[in-house]
C-alpha positions in Angstrom: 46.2 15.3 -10.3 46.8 18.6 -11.5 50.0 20.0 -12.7 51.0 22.3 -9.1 50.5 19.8 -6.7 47.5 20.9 -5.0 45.4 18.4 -5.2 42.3 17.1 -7.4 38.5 17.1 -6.8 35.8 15.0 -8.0 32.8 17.3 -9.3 30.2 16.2 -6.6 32.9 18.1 -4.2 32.1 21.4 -2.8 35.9 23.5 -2.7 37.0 27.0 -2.0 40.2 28.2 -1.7 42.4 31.2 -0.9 46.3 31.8 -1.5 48.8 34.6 -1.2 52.3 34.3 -0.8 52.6 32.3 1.9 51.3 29.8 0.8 47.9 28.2 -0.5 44.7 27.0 1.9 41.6 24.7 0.0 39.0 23.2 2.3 36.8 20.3 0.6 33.3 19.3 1.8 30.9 20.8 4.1 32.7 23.8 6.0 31.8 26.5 7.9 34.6 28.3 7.5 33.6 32.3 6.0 36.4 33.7 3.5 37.8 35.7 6.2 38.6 32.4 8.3 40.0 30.8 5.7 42.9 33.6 5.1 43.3 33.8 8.8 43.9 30.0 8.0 47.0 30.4 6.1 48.9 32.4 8.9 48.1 29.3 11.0 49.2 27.0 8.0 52.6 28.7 7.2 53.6 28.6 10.7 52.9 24.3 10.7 49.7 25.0 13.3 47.9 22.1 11.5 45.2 21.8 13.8 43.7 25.3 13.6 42.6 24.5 10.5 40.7 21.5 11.7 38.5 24.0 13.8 35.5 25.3 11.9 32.0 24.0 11.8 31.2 21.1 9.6 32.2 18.0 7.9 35.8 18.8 5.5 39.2 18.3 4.4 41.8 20.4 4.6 44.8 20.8 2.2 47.8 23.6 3.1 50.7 24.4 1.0 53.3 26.3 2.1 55.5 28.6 0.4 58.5 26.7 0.8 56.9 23.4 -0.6 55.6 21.4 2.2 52.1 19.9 1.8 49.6 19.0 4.8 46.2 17.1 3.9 43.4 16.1 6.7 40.2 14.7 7.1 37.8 14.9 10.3 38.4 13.5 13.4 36.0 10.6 13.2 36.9 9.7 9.8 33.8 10.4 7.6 36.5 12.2 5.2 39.2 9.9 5.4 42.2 10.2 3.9 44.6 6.9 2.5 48.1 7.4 1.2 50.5 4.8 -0.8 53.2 5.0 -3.1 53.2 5.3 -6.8 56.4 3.7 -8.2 56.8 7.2 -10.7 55.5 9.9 -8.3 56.0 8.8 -5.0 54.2 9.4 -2.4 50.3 9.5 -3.5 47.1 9.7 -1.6 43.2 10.4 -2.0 39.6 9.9 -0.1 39.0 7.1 -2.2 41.0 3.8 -1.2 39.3 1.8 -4.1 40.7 4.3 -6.7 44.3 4.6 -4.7 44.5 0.7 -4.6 44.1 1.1 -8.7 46.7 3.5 -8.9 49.6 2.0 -6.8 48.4 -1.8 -8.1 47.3 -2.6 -4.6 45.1 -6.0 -4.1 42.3 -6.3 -1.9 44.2 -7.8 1.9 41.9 -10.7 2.7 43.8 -11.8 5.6 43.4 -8.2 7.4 39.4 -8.6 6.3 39.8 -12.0 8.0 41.0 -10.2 10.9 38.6 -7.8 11.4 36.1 -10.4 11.3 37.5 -12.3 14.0 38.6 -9.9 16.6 37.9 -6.0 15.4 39.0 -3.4 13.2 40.1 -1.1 15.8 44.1 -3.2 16.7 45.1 -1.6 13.3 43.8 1.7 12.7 46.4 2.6 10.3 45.2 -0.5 7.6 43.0 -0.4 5.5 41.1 -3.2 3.1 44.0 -3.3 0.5 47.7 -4.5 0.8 49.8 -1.0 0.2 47.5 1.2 0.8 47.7 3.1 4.2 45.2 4.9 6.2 45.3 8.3 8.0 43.8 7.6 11.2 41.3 9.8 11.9 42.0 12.9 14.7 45.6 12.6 12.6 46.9 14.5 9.5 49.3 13.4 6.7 52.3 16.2 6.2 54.1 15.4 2.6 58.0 17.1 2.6 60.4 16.5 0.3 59.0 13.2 -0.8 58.3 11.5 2.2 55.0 11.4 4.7 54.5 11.8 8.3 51.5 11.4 10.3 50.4 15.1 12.5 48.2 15.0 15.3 45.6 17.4 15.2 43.1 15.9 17.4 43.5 18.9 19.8 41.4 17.4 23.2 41.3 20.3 25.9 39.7 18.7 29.5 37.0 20.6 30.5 37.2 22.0 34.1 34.4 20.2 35.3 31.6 18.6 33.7 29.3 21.7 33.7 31.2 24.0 31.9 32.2 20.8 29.5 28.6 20.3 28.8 27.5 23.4 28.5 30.4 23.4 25.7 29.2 20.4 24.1 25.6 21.7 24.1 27.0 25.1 22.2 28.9 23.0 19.1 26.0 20.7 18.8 23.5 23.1 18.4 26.0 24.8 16.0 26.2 21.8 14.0 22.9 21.1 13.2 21.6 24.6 12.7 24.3 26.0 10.9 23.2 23.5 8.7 19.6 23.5 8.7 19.4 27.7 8.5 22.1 26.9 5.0 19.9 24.6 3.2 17.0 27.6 2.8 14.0 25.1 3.0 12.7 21.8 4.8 15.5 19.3 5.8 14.8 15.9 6.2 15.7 14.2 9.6 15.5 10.9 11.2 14.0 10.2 14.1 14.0 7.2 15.9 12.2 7.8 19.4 15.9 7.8 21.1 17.7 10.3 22.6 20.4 11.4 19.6 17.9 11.9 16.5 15.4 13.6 19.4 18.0 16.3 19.9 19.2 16.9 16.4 15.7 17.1 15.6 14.6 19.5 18.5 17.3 22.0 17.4 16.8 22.0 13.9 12.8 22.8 14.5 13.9 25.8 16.3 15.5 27.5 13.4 14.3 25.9 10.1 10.7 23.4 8.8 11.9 19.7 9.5 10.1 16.7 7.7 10.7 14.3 10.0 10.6 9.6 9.6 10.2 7.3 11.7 10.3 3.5 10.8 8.5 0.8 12.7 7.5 -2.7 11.8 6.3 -5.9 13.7 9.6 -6.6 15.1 10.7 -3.3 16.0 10.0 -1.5 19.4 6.3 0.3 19.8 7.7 2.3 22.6 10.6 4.0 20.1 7.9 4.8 17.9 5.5 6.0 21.1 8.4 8.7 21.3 9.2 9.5 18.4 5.5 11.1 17.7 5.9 12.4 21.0 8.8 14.3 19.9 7.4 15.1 16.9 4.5 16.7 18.3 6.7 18.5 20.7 8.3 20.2 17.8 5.4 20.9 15.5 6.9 19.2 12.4 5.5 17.1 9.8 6.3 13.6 10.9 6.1 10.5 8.4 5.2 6.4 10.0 6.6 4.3 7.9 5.7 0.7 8.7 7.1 -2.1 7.0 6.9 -5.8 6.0 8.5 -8.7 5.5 10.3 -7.2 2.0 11.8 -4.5 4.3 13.3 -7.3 6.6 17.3 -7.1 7.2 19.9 -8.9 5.0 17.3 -8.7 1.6 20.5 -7.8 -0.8 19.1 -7.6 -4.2 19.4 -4.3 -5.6 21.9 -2.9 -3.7 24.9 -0.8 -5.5 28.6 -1.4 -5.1 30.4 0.7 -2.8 34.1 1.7 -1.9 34.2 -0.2 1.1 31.8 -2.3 3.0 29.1 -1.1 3.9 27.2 -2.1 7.0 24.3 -0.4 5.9 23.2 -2.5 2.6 21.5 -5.0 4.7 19.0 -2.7 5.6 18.3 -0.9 2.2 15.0 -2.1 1.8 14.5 -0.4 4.9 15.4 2.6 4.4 14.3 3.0 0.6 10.8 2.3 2.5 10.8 4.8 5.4 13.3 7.7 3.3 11.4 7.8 0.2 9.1 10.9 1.8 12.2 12.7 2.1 14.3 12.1 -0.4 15.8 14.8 -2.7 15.3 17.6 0.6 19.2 19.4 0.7 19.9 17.0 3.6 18.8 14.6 6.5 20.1 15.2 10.0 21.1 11.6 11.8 21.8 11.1 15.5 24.5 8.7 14.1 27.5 9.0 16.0 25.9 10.1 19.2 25.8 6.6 21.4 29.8 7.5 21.0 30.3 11.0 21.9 27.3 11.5 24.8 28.2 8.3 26.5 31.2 5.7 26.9 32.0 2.5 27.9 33.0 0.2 30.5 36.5 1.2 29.3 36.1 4.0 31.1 36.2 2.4 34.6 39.3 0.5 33.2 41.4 3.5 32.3 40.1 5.3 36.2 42.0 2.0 37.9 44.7 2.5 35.5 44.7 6.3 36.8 45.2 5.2 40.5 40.9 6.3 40.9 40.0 2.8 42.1 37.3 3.4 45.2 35.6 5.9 42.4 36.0 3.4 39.9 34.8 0.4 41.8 31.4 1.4 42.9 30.5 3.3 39.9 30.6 0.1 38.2 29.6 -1.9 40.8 26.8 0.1 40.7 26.0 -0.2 37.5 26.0 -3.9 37.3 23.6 -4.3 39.8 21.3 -1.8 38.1 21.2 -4.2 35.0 21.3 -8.0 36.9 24.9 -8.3 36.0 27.1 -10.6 38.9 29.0 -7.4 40.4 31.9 -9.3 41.8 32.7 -11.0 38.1 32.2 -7.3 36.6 33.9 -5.8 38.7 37.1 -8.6 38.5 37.0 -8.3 34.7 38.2 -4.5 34.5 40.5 -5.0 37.2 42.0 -8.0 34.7 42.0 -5.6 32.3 43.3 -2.6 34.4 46.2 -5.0 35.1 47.6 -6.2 31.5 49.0 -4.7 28.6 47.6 -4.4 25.1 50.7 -6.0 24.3 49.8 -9.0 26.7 45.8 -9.1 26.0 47.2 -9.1 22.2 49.4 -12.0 22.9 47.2 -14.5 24.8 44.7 -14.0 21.9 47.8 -15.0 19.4 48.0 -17.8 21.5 44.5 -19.2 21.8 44.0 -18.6 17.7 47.4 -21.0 17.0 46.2 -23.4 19.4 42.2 -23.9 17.6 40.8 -22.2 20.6 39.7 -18.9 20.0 36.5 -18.5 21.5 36.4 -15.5 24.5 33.1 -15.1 26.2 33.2 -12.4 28.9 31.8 -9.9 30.9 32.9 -6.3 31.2 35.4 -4.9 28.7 39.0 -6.2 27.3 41.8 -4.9 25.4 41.4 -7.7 23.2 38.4 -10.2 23.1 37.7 -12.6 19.7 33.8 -12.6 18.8 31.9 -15.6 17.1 33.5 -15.1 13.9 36.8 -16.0 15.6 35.4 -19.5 15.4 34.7 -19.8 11.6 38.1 -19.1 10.9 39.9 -22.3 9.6 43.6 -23.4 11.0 45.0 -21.1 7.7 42.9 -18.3 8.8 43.8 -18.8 12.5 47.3 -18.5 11.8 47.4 -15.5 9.6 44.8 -13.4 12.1 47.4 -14.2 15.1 50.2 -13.7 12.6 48.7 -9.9 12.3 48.0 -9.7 16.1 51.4 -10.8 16.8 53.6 -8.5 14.2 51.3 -5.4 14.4 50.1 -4.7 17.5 50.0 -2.7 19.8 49.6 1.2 17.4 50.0 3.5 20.4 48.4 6.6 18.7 46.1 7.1 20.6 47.2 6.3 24.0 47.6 3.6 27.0 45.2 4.7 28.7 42.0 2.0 28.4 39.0 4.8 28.0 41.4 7.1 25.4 41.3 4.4 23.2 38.3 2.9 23.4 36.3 5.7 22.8 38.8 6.9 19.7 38.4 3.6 18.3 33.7 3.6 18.5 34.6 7.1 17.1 36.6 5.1 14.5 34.1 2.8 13.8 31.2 5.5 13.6 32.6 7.7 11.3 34.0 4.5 8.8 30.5 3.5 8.6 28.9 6.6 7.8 31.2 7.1 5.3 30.8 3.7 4.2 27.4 4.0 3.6 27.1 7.5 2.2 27.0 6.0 -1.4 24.1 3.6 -0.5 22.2 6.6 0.7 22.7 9.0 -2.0 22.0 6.3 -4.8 18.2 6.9 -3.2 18.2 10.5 -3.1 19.5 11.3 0.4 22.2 13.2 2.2 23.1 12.5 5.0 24.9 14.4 7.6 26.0 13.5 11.2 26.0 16.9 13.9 27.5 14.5 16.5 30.7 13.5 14.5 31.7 17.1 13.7 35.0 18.1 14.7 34.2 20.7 17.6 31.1 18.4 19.0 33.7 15.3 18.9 36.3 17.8 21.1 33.5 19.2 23.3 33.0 15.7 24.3 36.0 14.2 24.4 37.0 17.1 26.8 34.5 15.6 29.1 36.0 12.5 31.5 34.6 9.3 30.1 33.7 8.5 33.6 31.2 11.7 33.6 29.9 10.4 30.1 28.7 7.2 31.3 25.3 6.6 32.1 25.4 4.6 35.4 22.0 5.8 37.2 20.8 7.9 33.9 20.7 7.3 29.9 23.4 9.8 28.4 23.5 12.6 31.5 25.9 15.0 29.5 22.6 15.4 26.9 20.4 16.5 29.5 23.1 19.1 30.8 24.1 19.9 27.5 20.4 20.7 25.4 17.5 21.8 27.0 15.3 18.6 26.5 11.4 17.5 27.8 11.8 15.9 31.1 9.9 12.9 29.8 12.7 12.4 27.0 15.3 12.7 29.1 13.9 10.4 31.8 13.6 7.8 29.6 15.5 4.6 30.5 14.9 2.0 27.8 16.3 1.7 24.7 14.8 -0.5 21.5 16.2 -3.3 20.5 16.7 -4.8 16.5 17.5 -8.0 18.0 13.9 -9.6 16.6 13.7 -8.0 13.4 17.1 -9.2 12.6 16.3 -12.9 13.4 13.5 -12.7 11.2 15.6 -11.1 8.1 18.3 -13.9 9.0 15.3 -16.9 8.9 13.8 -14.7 5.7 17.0 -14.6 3.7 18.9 -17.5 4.8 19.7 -19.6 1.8 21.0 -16.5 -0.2 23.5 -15.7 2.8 24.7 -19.1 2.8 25.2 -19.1 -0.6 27.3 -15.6 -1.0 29.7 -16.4 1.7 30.6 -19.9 0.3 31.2 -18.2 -3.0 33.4 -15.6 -1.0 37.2 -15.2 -1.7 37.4 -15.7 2.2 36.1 -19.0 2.2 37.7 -20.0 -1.2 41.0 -18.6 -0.5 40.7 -20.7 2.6 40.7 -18.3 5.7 37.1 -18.9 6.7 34.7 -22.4 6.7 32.0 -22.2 5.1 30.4 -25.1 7.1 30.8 -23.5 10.7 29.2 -19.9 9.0 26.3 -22.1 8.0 26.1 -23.6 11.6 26.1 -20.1 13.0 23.3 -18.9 10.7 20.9 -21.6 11.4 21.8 -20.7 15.0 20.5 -17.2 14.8 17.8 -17.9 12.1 15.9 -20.0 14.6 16.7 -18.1 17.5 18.6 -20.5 19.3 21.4 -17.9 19.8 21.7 -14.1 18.9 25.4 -14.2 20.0 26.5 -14.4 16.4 24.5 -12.1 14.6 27.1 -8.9 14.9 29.6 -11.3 13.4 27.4 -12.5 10.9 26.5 -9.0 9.8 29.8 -7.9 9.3 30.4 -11.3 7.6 27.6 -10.6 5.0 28.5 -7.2 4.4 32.1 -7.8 3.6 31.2 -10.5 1.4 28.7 -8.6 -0.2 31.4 -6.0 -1.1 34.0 -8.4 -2.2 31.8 -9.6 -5.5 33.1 -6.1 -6.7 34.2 -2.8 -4.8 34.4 -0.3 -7.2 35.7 3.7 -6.6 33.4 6.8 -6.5 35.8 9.8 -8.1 32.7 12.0 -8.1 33.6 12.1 -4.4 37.4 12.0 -4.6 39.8 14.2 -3.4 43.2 13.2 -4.4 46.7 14.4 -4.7 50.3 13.7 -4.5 
C-alpha cells in the first residue's frame, strides 16, 4: 500500500479521485459517477452516509476518508467487486479485492473443511467466509468501516419497497436500460453481447441496439436446445444486428480442462472454456460484451418467496399462488404446498440443526420438494465420516449469520444474488485471458435495488416467465410469451461421458480427498451415474466438485485487478 492510507490499485484498474478538506473520495472500476457527483460524494462521506456513494451507475468500489481519520471501503451489492479483510500481525487490520493475494499477506492457508462444506450443503450459511482460514469476506450489499484500528461491517444495501408493482417496474425498467446503454453509448463503437434466445440476454441486447452497433453470438450444438437458437435469430433480426451461429462439437463438450488458466477462486466457468473460446472468438477484443448474467435472480424469485408470505401472516395469498404453480408444472400440490409450510414453521437455527444431526449420524442425504432453509445435495453423500463431522461441526458453531434477515424470501434472493455476482467475478479472469470483457447490467447496484424493491411474490413467475420484464422493457409479444426455457442437462452428460477418466483422476489427486474429507470411490460412483444417464441428480454437485478441484492444483492472485489497502 501507499504511504497515506488510501489504498493501492493494480494497473488494469480504472480510478479517479477527488479530495478537499473534508476528506478524500476514490471510486475504482466501472462508474458512472461525473466529477461533479463525485464531490457531492464527499459531503455524503464526511457525514458517515455510506450508502450514497453506492448509488451511481455501474460496476465499482468505493473508498472514503474522512478528515478525522476514519476509512470506509465497499464493493457492489452482488459481489462482482468484492472486498476481503484480515489482519496483518505488523499493520493490523488489512484488506484488498484479491483474497489469493490477502491470504499471502496475513499467511492464511486455503480452509478445506469450509470448501467441503460448500460442497455438501451451499455456500450461502456463511457469507462472511471465504476459501482461506483468516481471511474474511465483506458480504456483499455491506461495507467495511476501518476506525482506529479496528473493522466493522456498514450496511449499505439501501432497499426502498416500491408502492406497487407498476411503479416498481417501471423503476426497474429505467436502471436497466441505464445500465446497459450507459455502457454501450461509452465504449464509441460495436460491443459484443451474448445472446442466448432467453429472456435476459434478449433485453440487454434490445437496448443496446437502440443506442449503439451490437455484434451479437449465439452458441448451439447437438445437445443444446434448437428452440433457444430459433429465438435468438429471431431477436436478432428484430434488432438489425450482425448475429454470429456458432455450432460446436464434441471438443467444445463441458468439463474438457486442458488449457484452462488459474484463477483467484473457483471458477464455475472453466468447464465450459472450450465453449466459449468457440462461440466468443468473433467478438473478442470489442471494449465489452453485455451478458444477461444475473437476471434469472433479479426479474424472478423463488419458492422462498411463498415461504417468507406465510411467515408474513399472507397464507390464503401464499397458498394458491403456489398451489397454482405446482399444478402448472405436474408437481403433487398438497406435498408442495406442505413443504413451505415446514419450512414457514422452523428456524434456520432448527433446519441448521437437524442437518448437524443427519451428517453425524452417516445419513445426509435430503431429497425434497419445494424450498428449505437448509437441504444437503448429492455431494453431501461423498463426504467421508471425517468430512461429515467437520461440515456439521461448521453448521453447528456458525450458523445462523442474520445479515440479511429472517425472513425466508430476504435471504434467499440475497444469497442467488451472492452466488451470481461470486461467479461472475470468479470467472472474469477466464474470460479476459481470451480477449473478452464482460459486464453484467442486471447485477448493477440500482437494477439490483429496483428489483429488490419489488415483493418477491410479484417477481415470481407463476402463470408467466419473469412478468416484471414484460412490465419493465418494452419487449415483442412473441418474446415475452415465451414459456419454455432450454435445458444443458444433455450436453453436460455427454461432456461428463466425454471426459470422464480425467475427472476421476483430478479429484482423487485433490487435497479434499487426500486430506480425507471427501471419498474418492463414492465421486466415482456418482460420475458413472451421470455419465451414462442413469441419474442427472448429481451433476450440479459434480460441477462444483470439478471446479473446486480444478482450482486447488494452484490458485494464484491477479494484482493487475487489485485493490488493496489497510
Amino acid at each position: 500500500m501507499d504511504g497515506d492510507g488510501r489504498g493501492r490499485f493494480g494497473a488494469g484498474v480504472a480510478v479517479r479521485g477527488v479530495g478537499d478538506g473534508r476528506g478524500r473520495l476514490t471510486v475504482a472500476g466501472d462508474c458512472g459517477a461525473d466529477t461533479a457527483q463525485l464531490r457531492a460524494g464527499l459531503g455524503a462521506a464526511a457525514e458517515g452516509r455510506w450508502s450514497d456513494l453506492t448509488r451511481w451507475p455501474g460496476s465499482y468500489w468505493v473508498l472514503a476518508e474522512q478528515a478525522g481519520g476514519d476509512r470506509f471501503v465497499c464493493g457492489d451489492l452482488a459481489g462482482v467487486r468484492g472486498i476481503w479483510h484480515g489482519r496483518d500481525r505488523r499493520e493490523g487490520v488489512v484488506w484488498s479485492s484479491d483474497p489469493g493475494a490477502l491470504a499471502a499477506r496475513v499467511g492464511a492457508s486455503v480452509d478445506l473443511e469450509v470448501l467441503a462444506a460448500h460442497l455438501a450443503v451451499g455456500e450461502h450459511h456463511w457469507p462472511s467466509r471465504s476459501q482461506w482460514a483468516g481471511v474474511r469476506r465483506v458480504p456483499p450489499g455491506w461495507g467495511l468501516l476501518l476506525t482506529g484500528g479496528t473493522a466493522r461491517l456498514v450496511d449499505v444495501r439501501g432497499i426502498e419497497p416500491a408502492a406497487d408493482p407498476v411503479a416498481g417496474a417501471s423503476r426497474l425498467g429505467e436502471a436497466l436500460t441505464t445500465a446497459v446503454q450507459r455502457r454501450v453509448r461509452a465504449a464509441g463503437g460495436s460491443v459484443g453481447a451474448d445472446l442466448s434466445g432467453g429472456l435476459d440476454s434478449a433485453a440487454a441486447v434490445l437496448l443496446a441496439a437502440q443506442v449503439g452497433p451490437v455484434r451479437a453470438v449465439t452458441y448451439t450444438d447437438a445437445w443444446t436446445s434448437a428452440e433457444d437458437t430459433f429465438y435468438a435469430v429471431r431477436v436478432a433480426q428484430h434488432a438489425g444486428i450482425e448475429h454470429t451461429i456458432a455450432r460446436g462439437g464434441p471438443g467444445e463438450l463441458p468439463f474438457g480442462l486442458d488449457g484452462a488458466p488459474p484463477t483467484v477462486e473457483p471458477a464455475p466457468a472453466v468447464i465450459n472454456l472450450a465453449l466459449d473460446r468457440c462461440y466468443l472468438e468473433p467478438v473478442a477484443g470489442l471494449p465489452l460484451h453485455l451478458t444477461g448474467h444475473g437476471g434469472d435472480v433479479v426479474l424472478d424469485s423463488s419458492a422462498a418467496c411463498w415461504v417468507g408470505q406465510v411467515q408474513r401472516g399472507a397464507v390464503r395469498e401464499a397458498r394458491r399462488a403456489a398451489v397454482d404453480f405446482a399444478r402448472l408444472r405436474n408437481l403433487g400440490p398438497g406435498p408442495y404446498w406442505r413443504s413451505l409450510r415446514r419450512a414457514a414453521g422452523t428456524t434456520p437455527e432448527r433446519a441448521a440443526a437437524e442437518v448437524t444431526a443427519r451428517l453425524r449420524a452417516g445419513t445426509p442425504a435430503s431429497r425434497g420438494i419445494g424450498w428449505a432453509w437448509c437441504r444437503p445435495g448429492p455431494g453431501a453423500g461423498w463426504l467421508t465420516e471425517q468430512g461429515r463431522h467437520a461440515v456439521a461441526d461448521l453448521l453447528d458453531g456458525a450458523w445462523f449469520d442474520p445479515l440479511y434477515g429472517t425472513f425466508a424470501d430476504e435471504v434467499d434472493q440475497w444469497a442467488a444474488l451472492r452466488a451470481a455476482g461470486d461467479d461472475a467475478r470468479a470467472c472474469a479472469p477466464l474470460y479476459e485471458a481470451i480477449g473478452i470483457r464482460p459486464v453484467h447490467p442486471f447485477l448493477d447496484n440500482e437494477v439490483v435495488r429496483a428489483a429488490f424493491a419489488i415483493e418477491p411474490s410479484a417477481r415470481r413467475g407463476t402463470y408467466t416467465y419473469k412478468p416484471v420484464l414484460a412490465a419493465a422493457v418494452d419487449l415483442p409479444d412473441w418474446l415475452i410469451g415465451r414459456r419454455s426455457k432450454g435445458s444443458f442437462t444433455a450436453q453436460r452428460i455427454q461432456g461428463l461421458a466425454r471426459h470422464r477418466r480425467a475427472l476421476e483422476e483430478l479429484v482423487a489427486g485433490s487435497a479434499l480427498v487426500t486430506e480425507g474429507l471427501v471419498d474418492a470411490a463414492r465421486v466415482r460412483a456418482a460420475l458413472a451415474d451421470a455419465a451414462t444417464g442413469r441419474s442427472a441428480e448429481p451433476i450440479a454437485d459434480l460441477h462444483h466438485l470439478v471446479v473446486t478441484c480444478r482450482w486447488l492444483r494452484g490458485p494464484v492472485a491477479a494484482p493487475e485487478r487489485a485493490v488493496a489497502g489497510c
